[in-house]
C-alpha positions in Angstrom: 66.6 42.1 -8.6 64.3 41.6 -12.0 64.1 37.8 -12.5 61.6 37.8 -14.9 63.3 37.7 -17.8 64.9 34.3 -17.3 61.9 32.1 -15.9 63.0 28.4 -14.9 59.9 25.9 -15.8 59.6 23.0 -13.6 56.9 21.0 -13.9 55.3 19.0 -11.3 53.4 15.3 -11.6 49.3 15.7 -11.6 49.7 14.4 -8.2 51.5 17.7 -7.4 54.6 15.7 -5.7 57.1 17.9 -5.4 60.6 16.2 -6.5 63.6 16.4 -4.3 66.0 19.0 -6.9 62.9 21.5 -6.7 64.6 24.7 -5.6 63.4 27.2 -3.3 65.1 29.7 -5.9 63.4 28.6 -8.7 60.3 30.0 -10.5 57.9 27.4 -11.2 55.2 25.7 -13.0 52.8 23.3 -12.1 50.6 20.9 -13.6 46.9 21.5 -12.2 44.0 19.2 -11.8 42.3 19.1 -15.1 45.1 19.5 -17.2 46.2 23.2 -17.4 49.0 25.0 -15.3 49.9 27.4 -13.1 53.3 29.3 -13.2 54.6 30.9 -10.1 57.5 33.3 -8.9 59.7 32.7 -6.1 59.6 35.4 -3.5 62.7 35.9 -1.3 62.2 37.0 2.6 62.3 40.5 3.7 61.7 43.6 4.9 59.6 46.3 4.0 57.3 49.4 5.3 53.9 48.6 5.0 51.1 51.2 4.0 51.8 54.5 2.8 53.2 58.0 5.1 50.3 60.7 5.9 52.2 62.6 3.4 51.2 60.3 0.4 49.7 61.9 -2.5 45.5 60.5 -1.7 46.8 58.8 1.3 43.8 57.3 2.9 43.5 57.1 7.0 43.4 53.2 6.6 46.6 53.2 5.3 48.8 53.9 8.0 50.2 53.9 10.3 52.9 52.9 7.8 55.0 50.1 10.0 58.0 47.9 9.5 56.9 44.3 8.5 59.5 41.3 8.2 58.6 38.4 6.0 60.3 35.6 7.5 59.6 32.5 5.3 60.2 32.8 0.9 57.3 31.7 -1.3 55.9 31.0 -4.0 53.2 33.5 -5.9 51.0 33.0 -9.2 52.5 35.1 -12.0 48.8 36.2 -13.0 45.5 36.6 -11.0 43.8 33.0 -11.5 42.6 32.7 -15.0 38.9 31.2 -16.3 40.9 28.5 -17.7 42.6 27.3 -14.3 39.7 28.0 -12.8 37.6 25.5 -14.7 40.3 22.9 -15.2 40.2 22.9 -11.1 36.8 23.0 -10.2 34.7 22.0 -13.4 32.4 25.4 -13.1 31.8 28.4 -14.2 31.1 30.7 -11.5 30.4 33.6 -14.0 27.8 32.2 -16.0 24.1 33.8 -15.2 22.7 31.1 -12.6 19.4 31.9 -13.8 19.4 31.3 -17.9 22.7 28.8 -17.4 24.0 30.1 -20.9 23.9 34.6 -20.2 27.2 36.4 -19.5 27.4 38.4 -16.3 28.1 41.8 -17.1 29.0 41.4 -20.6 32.1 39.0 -19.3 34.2 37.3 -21.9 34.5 34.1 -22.2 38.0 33.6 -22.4 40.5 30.7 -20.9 43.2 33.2 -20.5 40.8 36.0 -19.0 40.5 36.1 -15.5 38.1 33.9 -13.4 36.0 36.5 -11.6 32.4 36.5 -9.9 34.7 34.6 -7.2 33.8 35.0 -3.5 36.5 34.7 -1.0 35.0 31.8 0.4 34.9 30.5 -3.4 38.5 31.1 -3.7 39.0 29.1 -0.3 37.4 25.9 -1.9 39.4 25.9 -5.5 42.7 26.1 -2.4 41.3 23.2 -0.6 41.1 21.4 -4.3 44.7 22.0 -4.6 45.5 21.3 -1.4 43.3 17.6 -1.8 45.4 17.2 -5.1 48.5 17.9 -3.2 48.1 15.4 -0.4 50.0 18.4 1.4 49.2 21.8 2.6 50.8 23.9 0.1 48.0 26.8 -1.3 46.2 29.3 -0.6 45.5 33.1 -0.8 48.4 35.4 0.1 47.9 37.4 3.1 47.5 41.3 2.9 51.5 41.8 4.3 52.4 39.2 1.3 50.6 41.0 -1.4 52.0 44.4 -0.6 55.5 42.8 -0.1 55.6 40.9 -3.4 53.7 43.9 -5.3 56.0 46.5 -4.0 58.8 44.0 -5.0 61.3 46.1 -3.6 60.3 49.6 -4.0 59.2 52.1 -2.2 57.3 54.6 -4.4 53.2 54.7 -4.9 53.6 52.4 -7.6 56.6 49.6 -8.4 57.2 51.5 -11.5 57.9 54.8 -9.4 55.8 57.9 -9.3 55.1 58.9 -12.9 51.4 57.0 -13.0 50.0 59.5 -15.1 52.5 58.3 -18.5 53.4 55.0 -17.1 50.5 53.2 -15.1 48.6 51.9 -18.6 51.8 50.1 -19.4 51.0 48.0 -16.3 47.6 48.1 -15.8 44.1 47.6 -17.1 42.6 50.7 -15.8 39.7 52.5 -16.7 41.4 55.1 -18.7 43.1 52.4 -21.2 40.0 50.6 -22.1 36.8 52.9 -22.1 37.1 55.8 -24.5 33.4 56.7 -23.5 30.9 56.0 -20.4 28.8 54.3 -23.4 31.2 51.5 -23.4 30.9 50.8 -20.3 29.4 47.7 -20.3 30.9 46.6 -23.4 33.9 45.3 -21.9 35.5 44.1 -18.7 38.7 42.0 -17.4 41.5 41.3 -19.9 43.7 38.5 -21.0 46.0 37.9 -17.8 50.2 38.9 -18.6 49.1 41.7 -21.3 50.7 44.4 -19.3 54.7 45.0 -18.2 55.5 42.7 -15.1 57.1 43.8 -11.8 60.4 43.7 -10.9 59.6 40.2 -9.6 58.1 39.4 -12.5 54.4 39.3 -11.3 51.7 40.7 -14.0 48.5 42.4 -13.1 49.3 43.8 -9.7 47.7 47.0 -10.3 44.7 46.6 -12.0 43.0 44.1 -14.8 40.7 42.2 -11.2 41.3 43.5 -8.0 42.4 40.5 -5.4 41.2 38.6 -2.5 43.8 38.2 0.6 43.5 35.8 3.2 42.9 37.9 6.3 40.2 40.2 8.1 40.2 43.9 7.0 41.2 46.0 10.0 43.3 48.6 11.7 46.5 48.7 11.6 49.3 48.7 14.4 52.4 51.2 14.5 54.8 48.5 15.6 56.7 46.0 13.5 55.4 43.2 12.7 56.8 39.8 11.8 54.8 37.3 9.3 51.1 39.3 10.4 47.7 37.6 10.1 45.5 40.9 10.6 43.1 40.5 12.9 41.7 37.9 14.9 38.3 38.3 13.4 36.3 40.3 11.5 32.9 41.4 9.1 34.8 41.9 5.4 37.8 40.4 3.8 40.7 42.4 2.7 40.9 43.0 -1.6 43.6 44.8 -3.1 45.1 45.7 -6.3 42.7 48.0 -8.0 40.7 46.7 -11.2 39.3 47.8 -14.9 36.5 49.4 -13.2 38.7 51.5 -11.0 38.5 55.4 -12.1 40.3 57.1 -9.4 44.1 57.0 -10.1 44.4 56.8 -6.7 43.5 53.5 -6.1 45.8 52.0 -8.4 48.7 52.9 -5.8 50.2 49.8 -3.8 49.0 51.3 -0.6 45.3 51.3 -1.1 43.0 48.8 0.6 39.8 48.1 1.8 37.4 45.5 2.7 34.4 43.2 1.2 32.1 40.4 2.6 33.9 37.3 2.2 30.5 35.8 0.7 30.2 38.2 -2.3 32.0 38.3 -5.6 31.5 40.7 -8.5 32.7 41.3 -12.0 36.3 43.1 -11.0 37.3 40.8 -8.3 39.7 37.7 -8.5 42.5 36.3 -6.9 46.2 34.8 -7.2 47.6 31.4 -5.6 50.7 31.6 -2.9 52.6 28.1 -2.8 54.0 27.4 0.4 58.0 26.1 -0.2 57.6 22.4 0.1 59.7 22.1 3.5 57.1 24.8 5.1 54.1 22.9 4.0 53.3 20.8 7.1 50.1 21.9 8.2 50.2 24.5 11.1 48.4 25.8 13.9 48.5 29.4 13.8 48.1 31.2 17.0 48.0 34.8 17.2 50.3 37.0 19.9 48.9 40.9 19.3 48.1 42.1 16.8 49.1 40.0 13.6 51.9 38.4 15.3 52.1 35.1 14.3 53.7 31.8 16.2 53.4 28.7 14.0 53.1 25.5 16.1 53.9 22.2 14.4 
């Protein structure tokens, strides 16, 4: 169902108290520390197959098995990738500034409030979640987990892209790809990420899924299982963290599609990688112990 076109603002106190009449089938905004805000989407529970058949056009061996995954529990997802605005009005830094010189732009990055906040490691993208969380008072944030991404970027479909199959004449319209914004490899480093919410949403109203930064999930990289799965975690542990999405710097078409992953060092960031917020619904919030059973199987004990 495309809800995007009739988004319900609710704002939320500094203090991030969430008010009785918030409902779970609203989309959102929020007041963050510092003064900006965040808008989110509600995602319903579901089903959905996860990864992409051998018989994918580039389908990758990490990929599949493609398996059944039930999302039990709705939540809450950022509209865009975290932008340099939120980012600062958060966390009172500038992660992409040149550490060395304190004024140089990394990679010719520009700065731009509504551009994304990149040069953000994983474990960087854990501490602006704990800043929310501190502002909360509850545990509400953090990074969506590799089953959520694919879920809410799929948002319902079940084709390479959630615009269908055509990504040759239709993937620009969504997307910052390499294609749309470097006419020559001379131009390379004259540009980078791109104002967040530019490009056509999908169906659930979430911008930037394929493309503009590539994003940071909350689990280990790893195999995965044939059998369904129910809310999955990924692995137990692990070396690199999962990213997903494809980014600017992307030239393969291939790994645009919503199937493609892989994994980086949860200590390094670069130019092309960001991430997006999930907001627990405010009855789920208490804190959890989370205690795996197999592989990505999840029991949540209060």
């Amino acid at each position: 169902m495309k809800r995007f076109g009739n988004l319900i603002r609710v704002s939320i106190t500094p203090t991030f108290l969430l008010v009785n009449a918030l409902s779970a089938t609203q989309d959102i905004t929020v007041d963050l520390p510092g003064g900006t805000t965040m808008s989110f989407v509600w995602i319903d529970p579901g089903k959905f197959m996860m990864g992409s058949s051998s018989s994918e056009w580039q389908h990758l061996e990490n990929e599949g098995p493609q398996h059944e995954v039930s999302i039990s529990r709705g939540f809450y997802l950022g509209t865009t990738e975290v932008t340099q605005g939120q980012w600062e009005s958060v966390m009172g830094t500038e992660p992409w500034m040149d550490h060395f010189t304190g004024n140089a732009v990394r990679d010719q990055l520009e700065l731009n409030p509504v551009h994304p906040a990149v040069w953000v490691s994983w474990s960087d993208a854990q501490s602006f979640m704990e800043a929310l969380n501190i502002a909360s008072d509850k545990s509400l944030y953090r990074l969506p987990t590799e089953a959520e991404w694919e879920y809410s970027a799929r948002a319902g479909t079940t084709t390479m892209w959630s615009f269908g199959d055509d990504y040759f004449n239709q993937l620009k319209k969504y997307a910052w790809i390499w294609p749309n914004l470097y006419s020559a490899v001379a131009d390379y480093n004259t540009k980078g990420a791109q104002p967040v919410a530019m490009k056509l949403p999908n169906p659930w109203g979430l911008h930037d899924m394929h493309g503009n930064v590539e994003e940071w999930c909350q689990n280990w990289f790893g195999s995965y299982s044939i059998d369904s799965q129910i809310d999955p975690w990924g692995p137990k542990e692990g070396t690199n963290r999962v990213v997903r999405g494809g980014s600017f710097r992307t030239r393969k078409w291939e790994q645009y599609r919503l199937a493609f992953r892989y994994g980086i060092y949860l200590g390094n960031g670069n130019n092309n990688i960001g991430f997006r917020v999930l907001m627990m619904e405010p009855e789920s919030s208490t804190p959890t112990v989370l205690k795996t059973q197999g592989w990505g199987l999840i029991k949540a004990e209060q």
